[in-house]
C-alpha positions as CSV (number, residue, x, y, z in Angstrom):
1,X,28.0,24.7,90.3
2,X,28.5,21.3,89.0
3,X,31.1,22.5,86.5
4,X,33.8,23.5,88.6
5,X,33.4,20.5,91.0
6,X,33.9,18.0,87.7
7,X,36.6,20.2,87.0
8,X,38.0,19.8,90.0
9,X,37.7,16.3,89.8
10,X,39.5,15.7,86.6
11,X,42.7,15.5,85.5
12,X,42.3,17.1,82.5
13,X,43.1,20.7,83.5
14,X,46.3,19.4,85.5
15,X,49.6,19.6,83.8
16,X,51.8,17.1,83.4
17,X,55.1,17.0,82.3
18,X,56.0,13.2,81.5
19,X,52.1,12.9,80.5
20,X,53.2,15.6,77.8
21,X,56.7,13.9,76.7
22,X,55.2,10.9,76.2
23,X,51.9,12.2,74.0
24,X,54.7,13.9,72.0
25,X,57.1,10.6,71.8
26,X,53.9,8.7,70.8
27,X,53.0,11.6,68.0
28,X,56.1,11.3,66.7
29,X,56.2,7.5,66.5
30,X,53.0,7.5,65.3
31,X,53.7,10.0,62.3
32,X,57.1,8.6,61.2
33,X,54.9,5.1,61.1
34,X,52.5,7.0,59.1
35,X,54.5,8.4,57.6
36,X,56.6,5.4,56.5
37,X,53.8,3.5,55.8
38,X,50.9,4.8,54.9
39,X,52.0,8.2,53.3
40,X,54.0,6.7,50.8
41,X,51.3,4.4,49.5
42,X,49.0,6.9,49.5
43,X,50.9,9.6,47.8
44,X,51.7,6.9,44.9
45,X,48.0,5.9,44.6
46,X,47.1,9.9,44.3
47,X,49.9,10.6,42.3
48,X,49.0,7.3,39.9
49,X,45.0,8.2,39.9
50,X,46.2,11.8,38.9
51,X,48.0,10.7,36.0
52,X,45.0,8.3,35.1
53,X,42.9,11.7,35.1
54,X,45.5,13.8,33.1
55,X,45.1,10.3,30.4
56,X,41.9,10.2,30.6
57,X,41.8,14.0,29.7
58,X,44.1,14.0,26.9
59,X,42.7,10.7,26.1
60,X,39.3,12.4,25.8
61,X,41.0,15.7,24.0
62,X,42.2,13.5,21.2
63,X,38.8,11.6,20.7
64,X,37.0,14.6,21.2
65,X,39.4,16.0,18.0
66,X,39.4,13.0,15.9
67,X,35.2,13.2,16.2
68,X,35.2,16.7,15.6
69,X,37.4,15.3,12.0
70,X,35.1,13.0,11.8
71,X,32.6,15.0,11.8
72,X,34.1,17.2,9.0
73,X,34.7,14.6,6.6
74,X,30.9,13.6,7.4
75,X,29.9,17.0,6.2
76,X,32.1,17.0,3.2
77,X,31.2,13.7,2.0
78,X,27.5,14.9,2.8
79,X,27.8,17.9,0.3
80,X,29.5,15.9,-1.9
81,X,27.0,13.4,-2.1
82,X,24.3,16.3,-2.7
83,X,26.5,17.7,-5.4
84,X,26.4,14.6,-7.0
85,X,23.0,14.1,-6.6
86,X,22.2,17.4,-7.7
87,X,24.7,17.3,-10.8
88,X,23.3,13.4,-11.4
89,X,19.7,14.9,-11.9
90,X,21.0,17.7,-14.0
91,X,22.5,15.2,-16.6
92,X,19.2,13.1,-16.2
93,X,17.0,15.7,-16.6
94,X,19.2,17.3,-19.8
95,X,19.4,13.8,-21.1
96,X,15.2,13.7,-20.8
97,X,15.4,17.2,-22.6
98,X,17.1,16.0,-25.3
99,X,15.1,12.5,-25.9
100,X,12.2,14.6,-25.5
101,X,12.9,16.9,-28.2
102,X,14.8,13.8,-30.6
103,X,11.6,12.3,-30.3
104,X,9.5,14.8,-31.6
105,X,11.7,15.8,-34.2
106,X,11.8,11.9,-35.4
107,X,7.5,12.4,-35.0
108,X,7.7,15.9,-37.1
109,X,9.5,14.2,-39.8
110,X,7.8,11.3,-39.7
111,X,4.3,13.0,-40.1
112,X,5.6,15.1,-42.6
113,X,6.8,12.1,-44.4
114,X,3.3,10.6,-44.0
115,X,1.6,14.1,-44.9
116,X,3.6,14.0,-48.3
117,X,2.8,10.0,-48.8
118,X,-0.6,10.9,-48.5
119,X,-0.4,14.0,-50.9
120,X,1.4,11.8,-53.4
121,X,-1.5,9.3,-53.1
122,X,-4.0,11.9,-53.4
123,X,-2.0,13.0,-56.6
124,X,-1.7,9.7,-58.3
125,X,-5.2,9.1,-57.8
126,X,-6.3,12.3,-59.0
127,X,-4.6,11.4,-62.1
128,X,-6.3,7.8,-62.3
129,X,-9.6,9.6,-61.9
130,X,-8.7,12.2,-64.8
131,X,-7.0,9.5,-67.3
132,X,-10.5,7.5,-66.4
133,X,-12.5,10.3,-66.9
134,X,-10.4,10.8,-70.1
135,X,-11.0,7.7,-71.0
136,X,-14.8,7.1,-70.5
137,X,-15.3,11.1,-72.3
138,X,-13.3,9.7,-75.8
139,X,-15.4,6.0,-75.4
140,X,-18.6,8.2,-75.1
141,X,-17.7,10.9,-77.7
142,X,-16.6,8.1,-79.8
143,X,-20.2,6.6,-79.6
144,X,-21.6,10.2,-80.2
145,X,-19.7,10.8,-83.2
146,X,-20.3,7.7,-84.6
147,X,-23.9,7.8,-84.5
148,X,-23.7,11.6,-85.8
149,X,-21.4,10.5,-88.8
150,X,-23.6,7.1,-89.1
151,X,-20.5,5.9,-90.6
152,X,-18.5,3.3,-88.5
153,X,-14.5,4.4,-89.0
154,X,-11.6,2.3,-87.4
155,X,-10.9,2.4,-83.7
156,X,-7.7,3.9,-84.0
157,X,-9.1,6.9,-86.2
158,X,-11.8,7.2,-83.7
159,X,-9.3,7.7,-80.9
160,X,-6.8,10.1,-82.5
161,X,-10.2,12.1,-83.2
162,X,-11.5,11.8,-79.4
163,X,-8.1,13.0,-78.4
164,X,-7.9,15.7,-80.3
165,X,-11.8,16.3,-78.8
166,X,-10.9,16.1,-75.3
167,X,-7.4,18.2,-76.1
168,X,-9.5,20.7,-77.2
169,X,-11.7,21.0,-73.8
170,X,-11.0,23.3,-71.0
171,X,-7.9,21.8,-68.3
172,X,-7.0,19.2,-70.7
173,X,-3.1,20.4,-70.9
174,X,-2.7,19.9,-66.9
175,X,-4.3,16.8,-67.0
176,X,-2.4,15.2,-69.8
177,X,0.5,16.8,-68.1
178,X,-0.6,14.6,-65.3
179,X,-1.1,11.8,-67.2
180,X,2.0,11.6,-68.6
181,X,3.9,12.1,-65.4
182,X,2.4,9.3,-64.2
């Protein structure tokens, strides 16, 4: 109904021949214009921001490799570093090893060293105790025999008879052993 009277109304539907020839002429114009103009700029701006992209990608590609070098001569020099370390606290801890046991060596010998000091003191007063007990048993055998014999002799008789006295007793050859050593 109200279609086909707009229709009707119209030109739209009606052909015309130098309307046509002229939207064509126009078209043409228009695209070699275009074409001329605006094509050529904007092929060159594609083409240049397609080889920006194609840098950037390699661009990207070589970083991306040079990291990924990077990155493996980080993880060398990482277990490197830990070898070191690792060999580092070997050496230390063989190097505490062997103070350690220098040190008690050094303490071994020196207690021994002590241990025989002592056994030498021990020894040498041992002796002085004997040669004092030596001496005090001819003094008092000396006064016994005197008053027994009533008869005062000469000091150096009485000693060569006290020593032959205290020769006589029991452990008197160690101890004069002794004595004389010392």
């Amino acid at each position: 109904m109200f279609l086909p009277s707009v229709l009707a109304a119209s030109s739209f539907v009606e052909v015309r021949p130098g309307l046509i020839f002229w939207t064509i002429v126009t078209f043409v114009i228009v695209l070699l214009v275009l074409r001329a103009k605006a094509w050529g700029p904007i092929l060159s701006l594609v083409e240049e921001r397609e080889k920006q992209i194609s840098n950037a990608i390699e661009s990207a590609k070589r970083e991306r490799a040079e990291a990924e070098k990077l990155l493996a001569d980080q993880k060398t020099a990482i277990a490197e570093a830990r070898r070191e370390a690792a060999e580092t606290t070997r050496r230390v801890q063989a190097d505490m090893e062997k103070f350690r046991d220098e040190l008690m060596a050094k303490s071994r010998k020196e207690a021994e060293e002590l241990k025989l000091s002592a056994r030498r003191e021990i020894e040498d007063q041992k002796a002085k105790a004997i040669a004092e007990v030596r001496s005090m048993a001819v003094d008092l055998a000396m006064e016994v025999a005197g008053k027994l014999i009533n008869e005062r002799m000469d000091d150096t008789k009485h000693r060569a008879l006290a020593e032959q006295f205290v020769q006589g007793l029991p452990g008197a050859t160690s101890a004069s052993a002794t004595r004389r050593s010392a």
